[in-house]
FIKOLSE-129383 format. One record per residue: x, y, z of N, C-alpha, C, O in turn. Coordinates in steps of 0.2 Angstrom, whole numbers, padded with zeros to 4 digits, always signed. Atoms other than C-alpha are relative to their C-alpha. Last residue first. Layout:
XYZXYZXYZXYZ
...
//
This chain:
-0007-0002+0000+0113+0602-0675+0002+0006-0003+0008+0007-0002
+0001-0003+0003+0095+0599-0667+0008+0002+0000+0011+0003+0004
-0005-0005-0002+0089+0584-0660+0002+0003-0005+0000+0001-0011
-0004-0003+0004+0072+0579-0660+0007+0004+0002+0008+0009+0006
-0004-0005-0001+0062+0572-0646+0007-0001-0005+0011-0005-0005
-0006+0002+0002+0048+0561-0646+0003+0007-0001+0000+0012-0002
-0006-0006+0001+0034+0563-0635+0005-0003-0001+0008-0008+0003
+0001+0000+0007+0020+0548-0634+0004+0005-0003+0004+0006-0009
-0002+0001+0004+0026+0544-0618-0001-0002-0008+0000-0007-0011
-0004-0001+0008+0028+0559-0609+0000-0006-0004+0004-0006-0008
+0001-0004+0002+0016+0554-0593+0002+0005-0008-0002+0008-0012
-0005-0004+0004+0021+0538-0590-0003+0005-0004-0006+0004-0010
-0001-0008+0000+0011+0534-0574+0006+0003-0006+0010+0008-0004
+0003-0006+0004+0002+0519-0580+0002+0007-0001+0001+0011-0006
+0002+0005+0007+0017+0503-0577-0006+0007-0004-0005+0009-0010
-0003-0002+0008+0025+0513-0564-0002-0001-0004+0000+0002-0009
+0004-0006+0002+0012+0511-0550+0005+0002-0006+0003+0006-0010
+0004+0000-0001+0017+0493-0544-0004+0007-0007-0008+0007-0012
-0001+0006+0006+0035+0492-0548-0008+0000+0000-0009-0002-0005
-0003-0004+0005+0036+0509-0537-0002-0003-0008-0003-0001-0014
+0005-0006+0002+0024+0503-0523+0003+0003-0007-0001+0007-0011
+0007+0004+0003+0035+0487-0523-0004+0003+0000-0008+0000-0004
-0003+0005+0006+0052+0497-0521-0006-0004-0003-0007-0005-0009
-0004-0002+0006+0046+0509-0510-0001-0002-0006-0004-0001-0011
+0009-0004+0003+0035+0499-0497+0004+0005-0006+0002+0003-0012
+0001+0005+0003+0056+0489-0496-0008+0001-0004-0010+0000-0009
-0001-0001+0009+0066+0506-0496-0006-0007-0001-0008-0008-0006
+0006+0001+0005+0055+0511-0479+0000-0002-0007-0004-0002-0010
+0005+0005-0002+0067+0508-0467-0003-0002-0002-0003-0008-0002
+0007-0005+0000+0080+0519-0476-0005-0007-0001-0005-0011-0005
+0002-0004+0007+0098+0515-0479-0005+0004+0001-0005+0010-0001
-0007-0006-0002+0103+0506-0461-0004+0007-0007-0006+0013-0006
+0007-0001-0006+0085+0493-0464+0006+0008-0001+0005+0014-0003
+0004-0002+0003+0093+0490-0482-0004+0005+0006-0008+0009+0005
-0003-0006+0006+0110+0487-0479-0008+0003+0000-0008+0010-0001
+0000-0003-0005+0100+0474-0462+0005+0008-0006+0007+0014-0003
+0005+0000-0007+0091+0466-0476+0002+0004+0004-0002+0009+0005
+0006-0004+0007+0104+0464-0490-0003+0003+0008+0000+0005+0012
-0004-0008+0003+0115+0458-0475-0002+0002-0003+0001+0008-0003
-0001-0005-0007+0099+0447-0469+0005+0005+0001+0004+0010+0003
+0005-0005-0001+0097+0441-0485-0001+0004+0005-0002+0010+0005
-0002-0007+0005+0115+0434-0488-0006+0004+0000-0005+0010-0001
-0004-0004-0002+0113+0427-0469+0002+0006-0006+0004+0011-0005
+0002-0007-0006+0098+0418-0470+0005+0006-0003+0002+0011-0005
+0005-0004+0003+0104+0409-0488-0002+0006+0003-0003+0012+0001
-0003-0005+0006+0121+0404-0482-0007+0002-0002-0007+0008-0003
-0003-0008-0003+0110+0397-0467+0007+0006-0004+0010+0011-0003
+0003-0004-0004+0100+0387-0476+0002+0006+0004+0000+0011+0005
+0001-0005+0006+0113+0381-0489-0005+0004+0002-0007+0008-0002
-0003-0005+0001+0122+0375-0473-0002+0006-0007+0000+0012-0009
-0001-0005-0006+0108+0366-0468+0004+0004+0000+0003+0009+0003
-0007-0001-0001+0106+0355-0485+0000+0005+0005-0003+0010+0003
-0003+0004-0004+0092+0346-0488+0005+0004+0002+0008+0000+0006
-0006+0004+0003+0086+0356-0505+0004-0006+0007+0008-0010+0004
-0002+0001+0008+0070+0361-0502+0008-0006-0004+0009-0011-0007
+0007+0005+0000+0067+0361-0483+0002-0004-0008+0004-0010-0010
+0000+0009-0002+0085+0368-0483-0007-0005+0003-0007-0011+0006
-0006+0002+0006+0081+0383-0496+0001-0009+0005+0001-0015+0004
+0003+0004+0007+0063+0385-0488+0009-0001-0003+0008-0004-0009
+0003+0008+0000+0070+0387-0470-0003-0002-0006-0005-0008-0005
-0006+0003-0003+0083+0402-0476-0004-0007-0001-0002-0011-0005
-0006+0004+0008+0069+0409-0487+0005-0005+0001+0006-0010-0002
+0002+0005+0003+0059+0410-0470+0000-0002-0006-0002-0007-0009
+0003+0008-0005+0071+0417-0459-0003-0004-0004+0000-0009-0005
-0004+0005+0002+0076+0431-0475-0001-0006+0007+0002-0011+0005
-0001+0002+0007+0057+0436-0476+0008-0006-0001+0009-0012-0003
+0006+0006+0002+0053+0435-0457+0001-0003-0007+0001-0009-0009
-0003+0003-0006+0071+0450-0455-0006-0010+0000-0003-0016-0001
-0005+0003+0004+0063+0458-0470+0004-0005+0004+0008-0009+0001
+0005+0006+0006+0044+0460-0462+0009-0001-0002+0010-0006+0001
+0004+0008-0001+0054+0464-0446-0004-0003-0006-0004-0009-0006
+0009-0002-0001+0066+0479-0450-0004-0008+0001-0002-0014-0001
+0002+0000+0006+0085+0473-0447-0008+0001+0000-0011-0002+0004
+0001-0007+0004+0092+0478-0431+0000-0001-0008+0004+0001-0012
-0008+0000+0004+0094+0462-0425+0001+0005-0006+0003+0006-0011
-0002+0005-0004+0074+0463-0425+0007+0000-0001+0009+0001-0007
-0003+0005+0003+0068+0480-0428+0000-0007+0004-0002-0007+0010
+0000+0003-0006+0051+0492-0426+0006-0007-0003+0004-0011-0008
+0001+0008+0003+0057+0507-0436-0001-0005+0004+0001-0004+0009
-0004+0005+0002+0060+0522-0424-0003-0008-0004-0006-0012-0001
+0001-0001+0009+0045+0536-0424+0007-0004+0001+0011-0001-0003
+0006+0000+0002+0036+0531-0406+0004+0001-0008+0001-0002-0013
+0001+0008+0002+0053+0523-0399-0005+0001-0003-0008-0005-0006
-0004+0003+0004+0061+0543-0401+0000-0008-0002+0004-0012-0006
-0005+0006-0001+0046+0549-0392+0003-0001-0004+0000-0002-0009
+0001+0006+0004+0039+0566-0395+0006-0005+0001+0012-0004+0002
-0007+0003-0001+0034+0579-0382+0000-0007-0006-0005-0011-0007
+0003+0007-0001+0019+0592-0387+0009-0005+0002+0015-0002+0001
-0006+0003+0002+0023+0610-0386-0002-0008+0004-0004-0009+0010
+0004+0006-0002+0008+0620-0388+0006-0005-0003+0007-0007-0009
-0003+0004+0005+0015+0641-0391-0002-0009+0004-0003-0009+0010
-0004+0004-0004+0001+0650-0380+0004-0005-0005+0001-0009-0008
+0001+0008+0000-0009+0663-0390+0007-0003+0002+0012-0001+0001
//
């Protein structure tokens, strides 16, 4: 039997970024940015907001693409899956 060697693109499994930050968190701090100075009037309290989410944002994108499906898949399904929690635990001296 013939080994079946396929070729794999390095833009087919790369993150799709912008400013090398992932794109839903890149959209999120953009449009926190424009909701703090719709809100408050202030333009520089829009782009100090951009930019402290966009360094969060681009720590996060460097870290692992994936931490944001993560983090709300986790807070989502943690609430049923405690499987020890009627187990209490004795110590023994």
């Amino acid at each position: 039997m013939q080994r079946r060697i396929n070729p794999v693109f390095r833009s087919f499994n790369r993150p799709l970024t912008l400013m090398g930050v992932e794109r839903k968190l890149f959209f999120l701090a953009l449009i926190m940015g424009a909701a703090v100075f719709n809100f408050l009037h202030t333009f520089l309290g829009g782009i100090l907001m951009f930019l402290a989410l966009y360094w969060f944002a681009r720590w996060a994108t460097r870290t692992d693409p994936q931490i944001l499906r993560f983090l709300l898949n986790s807070a989502r399904l943690h609430k049923g899956t405690r499987a020890y929690s009627n187990v209490t635990a004795r110590r023994s001296s």
